[in-house]
C-alpha distance (Angstrom), angle and dihedral (degrees) to the residues before:
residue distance angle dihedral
X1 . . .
X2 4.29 . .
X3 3.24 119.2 .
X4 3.60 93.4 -106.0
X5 3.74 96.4 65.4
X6 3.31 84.7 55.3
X7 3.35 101.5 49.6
X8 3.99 93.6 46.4
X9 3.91 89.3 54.6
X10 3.44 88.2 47.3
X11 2.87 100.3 56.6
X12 4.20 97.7 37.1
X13 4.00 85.6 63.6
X14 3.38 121.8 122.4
X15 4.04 95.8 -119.6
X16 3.29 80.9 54.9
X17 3.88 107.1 51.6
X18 3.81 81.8 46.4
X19 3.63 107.4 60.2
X20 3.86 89.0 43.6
X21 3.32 100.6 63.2
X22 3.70 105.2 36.5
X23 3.70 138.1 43.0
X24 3.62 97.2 -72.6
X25 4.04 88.2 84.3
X26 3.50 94.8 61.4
X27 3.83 97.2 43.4
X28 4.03 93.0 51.2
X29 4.33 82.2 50.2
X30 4.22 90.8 52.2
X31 3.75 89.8 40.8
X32 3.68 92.0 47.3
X33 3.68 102.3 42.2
X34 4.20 88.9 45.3
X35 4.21 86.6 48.2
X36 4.15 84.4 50.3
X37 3.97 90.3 47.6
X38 3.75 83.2 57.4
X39 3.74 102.2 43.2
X40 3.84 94.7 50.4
X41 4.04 90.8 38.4
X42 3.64 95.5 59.8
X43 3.61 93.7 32.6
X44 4.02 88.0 49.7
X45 3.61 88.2 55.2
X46 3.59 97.2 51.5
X47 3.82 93.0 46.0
X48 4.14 90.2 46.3
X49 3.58 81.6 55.6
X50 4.21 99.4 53.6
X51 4.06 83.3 45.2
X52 3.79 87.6 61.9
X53 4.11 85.7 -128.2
X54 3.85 96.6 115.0
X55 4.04 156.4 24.8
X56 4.14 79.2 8.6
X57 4.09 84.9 153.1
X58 4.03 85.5 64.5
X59 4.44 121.3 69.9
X60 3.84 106.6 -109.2
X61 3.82 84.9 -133.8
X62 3.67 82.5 57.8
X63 4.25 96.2 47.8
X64 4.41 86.6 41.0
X65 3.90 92.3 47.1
X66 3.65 100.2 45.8
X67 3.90 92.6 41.1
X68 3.46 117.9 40.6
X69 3.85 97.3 68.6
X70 4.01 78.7 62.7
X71 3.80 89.9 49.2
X72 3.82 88.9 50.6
X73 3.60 106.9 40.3
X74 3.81 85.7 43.0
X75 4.08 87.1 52.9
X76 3.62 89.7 51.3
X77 3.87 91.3 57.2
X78 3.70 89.8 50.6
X79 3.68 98.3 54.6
X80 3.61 102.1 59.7
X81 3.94 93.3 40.9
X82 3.82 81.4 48.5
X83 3.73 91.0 57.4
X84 3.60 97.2 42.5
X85 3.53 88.7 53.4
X86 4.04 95.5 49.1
X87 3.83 101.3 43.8
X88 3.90 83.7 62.4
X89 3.86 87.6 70.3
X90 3.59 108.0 3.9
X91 3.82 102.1 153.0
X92 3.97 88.5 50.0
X93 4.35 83.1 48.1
X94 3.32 102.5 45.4
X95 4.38 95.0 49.8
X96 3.81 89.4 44.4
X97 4.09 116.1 117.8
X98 4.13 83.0 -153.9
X99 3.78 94.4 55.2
X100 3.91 93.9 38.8
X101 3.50 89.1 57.8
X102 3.92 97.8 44.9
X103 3.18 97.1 58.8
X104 4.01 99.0 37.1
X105 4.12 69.6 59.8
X106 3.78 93.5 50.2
X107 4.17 87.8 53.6
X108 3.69 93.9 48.3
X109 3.80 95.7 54.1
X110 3.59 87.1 50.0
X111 3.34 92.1 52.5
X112 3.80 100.1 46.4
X113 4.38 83.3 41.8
X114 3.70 87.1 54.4
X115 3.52 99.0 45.8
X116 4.17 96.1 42.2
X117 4.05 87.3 54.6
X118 3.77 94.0 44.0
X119 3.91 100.9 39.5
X120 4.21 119.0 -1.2
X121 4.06 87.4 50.3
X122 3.58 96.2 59.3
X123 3.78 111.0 103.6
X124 3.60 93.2 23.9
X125 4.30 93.4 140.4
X126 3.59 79.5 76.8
X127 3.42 103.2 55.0
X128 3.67 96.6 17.4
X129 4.16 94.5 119.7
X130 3.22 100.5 25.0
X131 3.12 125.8 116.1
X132 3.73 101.9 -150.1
X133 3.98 104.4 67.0
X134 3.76 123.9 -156.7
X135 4.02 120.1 -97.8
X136 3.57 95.1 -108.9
X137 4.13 88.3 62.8
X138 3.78 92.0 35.6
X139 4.22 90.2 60.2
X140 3.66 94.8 41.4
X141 3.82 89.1 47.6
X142 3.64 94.5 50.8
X143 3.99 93.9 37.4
X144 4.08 78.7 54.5
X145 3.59 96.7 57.3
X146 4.14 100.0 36.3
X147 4.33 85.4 47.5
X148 3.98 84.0 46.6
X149 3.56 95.8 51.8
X150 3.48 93.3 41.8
X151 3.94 94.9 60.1
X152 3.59 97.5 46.1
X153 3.77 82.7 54.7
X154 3.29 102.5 47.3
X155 4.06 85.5 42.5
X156 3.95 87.4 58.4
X157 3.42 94.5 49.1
X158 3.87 100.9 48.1
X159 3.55 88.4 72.0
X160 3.76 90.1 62.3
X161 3.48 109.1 41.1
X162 3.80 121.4 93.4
């Protein structure tokens, strides 16, 4: 089955049909958009943090420990309202540049989360209250906040894009 099929009978279900032409649309968007605020605020202040431009007074393991189960519970929110949202025009979603490129975006944080816990972390008791972090931390901080920006962007801008 392509993709297409799927995203036309997606898109023609009844859930669907529903939350597109009644209120439910713009709940899943304020829900969404205040999950996203959440995500990228927490994950902003982690990233601030591995730049050595903020909270230096306070152990990164501290700031990371204490925020990402906001950053993931937040995340969770945001995928289902996401959904909801897409399966209302999922053909139009799936073909648009915007939406292609958010969640290329989306993958690439992961990526460069995934690989900052697993690898740029380790060795952190040494530079755990510093305020100068080590490269590693400082690239996966600033690849956080230029993916980050990127998605909300490209999130924006779906909306508007024929």
């Amino acid at each position: 089955m392509a993709l297409t099929t799927v995203w036309t009978w997606l898109e023609g279900t009844e859930l669907a049909q529903h939350i597109g032409i009644s209120y439910w649309f713009p709940l899943l968007e304020s829900i969404h958009v205040l999950a996203i605020a959440l995500v990228v605020g927490s994950i902003l202040t982690v990233d601030l943090r591995l730049l050595g431009l903020s909270a230096l007074h306070y152990p990164a393991r501290k700031i990371i420990s204490e925020l990402t189960p906001w950053t993931w519970g937040a995340f969770a929110l945001s995928l289902p309202t996401g959904f909801g949202m897409f399966m209302t025009r999922a053909s139009h979603y799936a073909a648009n540049p915007a939406f292609q490129i958010k969640l290329v975006m989306l993958v690439l944080a992961g990526i460069n989360m995934a690989y900052f816990h697993r690898r740029s972390i380790r060795g952190i008791e040494t530079w755990d209250t510093a305020s100068s972090t080590p490269r590693a931390a400082r690239v996966a901080g600033t690849l956080s906040l230029v993916l980050w920006t990127g998605v909300i962007l490209a999130g924006r801008w779906t909306g508007h894009l024929n």
